[in-house]
C-alpha positions as CSV (number, residue, x, y, z in Angstrom):
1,X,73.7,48.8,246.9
2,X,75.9,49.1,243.6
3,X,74.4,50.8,240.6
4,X,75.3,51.1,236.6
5,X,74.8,53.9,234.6
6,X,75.2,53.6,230.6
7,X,74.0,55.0,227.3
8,X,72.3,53.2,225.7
9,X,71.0,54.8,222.0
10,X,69.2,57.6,220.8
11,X,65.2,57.2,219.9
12,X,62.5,59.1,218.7
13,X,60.8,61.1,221.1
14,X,57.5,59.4,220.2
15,X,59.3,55.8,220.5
16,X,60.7,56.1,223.7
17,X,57.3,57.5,225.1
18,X,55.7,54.0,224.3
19,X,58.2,52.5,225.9
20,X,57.7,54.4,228.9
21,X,53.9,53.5,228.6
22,X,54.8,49.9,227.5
23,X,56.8,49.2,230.8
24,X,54.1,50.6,233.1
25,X,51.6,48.1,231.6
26,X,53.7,44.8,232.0
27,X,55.4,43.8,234.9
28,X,58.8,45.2,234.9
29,X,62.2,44.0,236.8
30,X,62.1,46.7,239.5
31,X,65.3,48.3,239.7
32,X,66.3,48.9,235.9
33,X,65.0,52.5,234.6
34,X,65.4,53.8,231.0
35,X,65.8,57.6,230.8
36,X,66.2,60.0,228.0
37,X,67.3,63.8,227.6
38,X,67.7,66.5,224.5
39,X,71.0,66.7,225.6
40,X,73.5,64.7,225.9
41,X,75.7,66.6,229.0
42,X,76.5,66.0,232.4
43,X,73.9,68.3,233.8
44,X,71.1,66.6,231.4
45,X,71.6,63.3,232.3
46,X,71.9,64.1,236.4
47,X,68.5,66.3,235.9
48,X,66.9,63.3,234.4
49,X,67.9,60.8,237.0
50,X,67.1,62.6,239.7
51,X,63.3,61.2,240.0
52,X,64.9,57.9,240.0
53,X,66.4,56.8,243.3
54,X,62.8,58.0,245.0
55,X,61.0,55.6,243.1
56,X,63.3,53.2,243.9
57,X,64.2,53.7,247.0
58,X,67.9,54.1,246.6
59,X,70.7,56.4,247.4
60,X,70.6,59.4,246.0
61,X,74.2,60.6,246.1
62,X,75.5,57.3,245.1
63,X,73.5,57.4,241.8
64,X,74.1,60.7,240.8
65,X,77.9,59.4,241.4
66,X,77.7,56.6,239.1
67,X,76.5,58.6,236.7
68,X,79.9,61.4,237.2
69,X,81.7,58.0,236.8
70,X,80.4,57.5,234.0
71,X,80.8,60.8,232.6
72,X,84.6,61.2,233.6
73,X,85.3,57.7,232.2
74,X,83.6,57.2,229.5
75,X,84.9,60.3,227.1
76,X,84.8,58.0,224.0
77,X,81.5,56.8,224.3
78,X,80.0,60.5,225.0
79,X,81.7,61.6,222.2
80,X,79.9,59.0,219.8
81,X,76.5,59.3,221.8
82,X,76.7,63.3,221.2
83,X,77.7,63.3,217.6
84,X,74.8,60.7,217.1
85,X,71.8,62.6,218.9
86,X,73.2,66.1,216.9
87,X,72.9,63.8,213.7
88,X,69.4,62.6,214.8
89,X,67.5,65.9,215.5
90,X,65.4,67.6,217.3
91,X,62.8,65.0,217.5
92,X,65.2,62.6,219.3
93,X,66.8,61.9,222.8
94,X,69.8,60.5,224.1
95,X,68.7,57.0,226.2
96,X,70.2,56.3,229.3
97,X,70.1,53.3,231.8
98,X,70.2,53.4,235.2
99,X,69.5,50.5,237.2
100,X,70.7,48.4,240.7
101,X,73.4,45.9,239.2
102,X,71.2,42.9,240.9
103,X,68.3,43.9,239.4
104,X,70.0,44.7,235.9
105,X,71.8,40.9,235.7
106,X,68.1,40.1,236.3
107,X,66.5,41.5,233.9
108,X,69.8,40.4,231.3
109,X,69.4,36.7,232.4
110,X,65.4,36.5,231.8
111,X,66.3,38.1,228.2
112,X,68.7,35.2,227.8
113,X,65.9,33.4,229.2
114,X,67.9,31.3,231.8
């Protein structure tokens, strides 16, 4: 199985919590998780998608080495994401997803609504 890892924005704590809620209420493409951290480093974001590949069911390592791809990568990107969470606040995280690439185009298709 392949996997993605990207940031995706920064959110209120209090926003991305009802989106949490929001996705366990409605049926959800199952394979696409949205994480978030304080911090936007290499250590954050592995901590917070370590629960992940249990629910899912998928590999462990090779998550946690998309995500180091990412990371090594993707300086640019980090660069912006960590200026704009240290612009945001405290009360804000840094939003991640992490999802099985066949599940992502999915859940992209039925937003295109093909």
């Amino acid at each position: 199985m392949k996997y993605t890892f990207d940031i995706v924005g920064v959110s209120p704590v209090l926003n991305f919590f009802n989106h949490q809620q929001q996705t366990l209420q409605k049926p959800q493409n199952k394979g696409v998780e949205y994480i978030a951290t304080h911090m936007c480093t290499l250590d954050a974001l592995i901590e917070s998608v370590e629960p992940v590949p249990q629910k899912w069911g998928w590999d462990q390592d090779e998550v946690v080495g998309t995500v180091i791809d990412f990371w090594m990568n993707n300086s640019e990107s980090i660069r912006y994401w960590k200026l704009r969470l240290n612009d945001a606040g405290k009360e804000n995280l840094l939003v991640a997803r992490v999802a099985d690439v066949i599940a992502l185009k999915a859940e992209l298709e039925s937003l295109l609504g093909e």
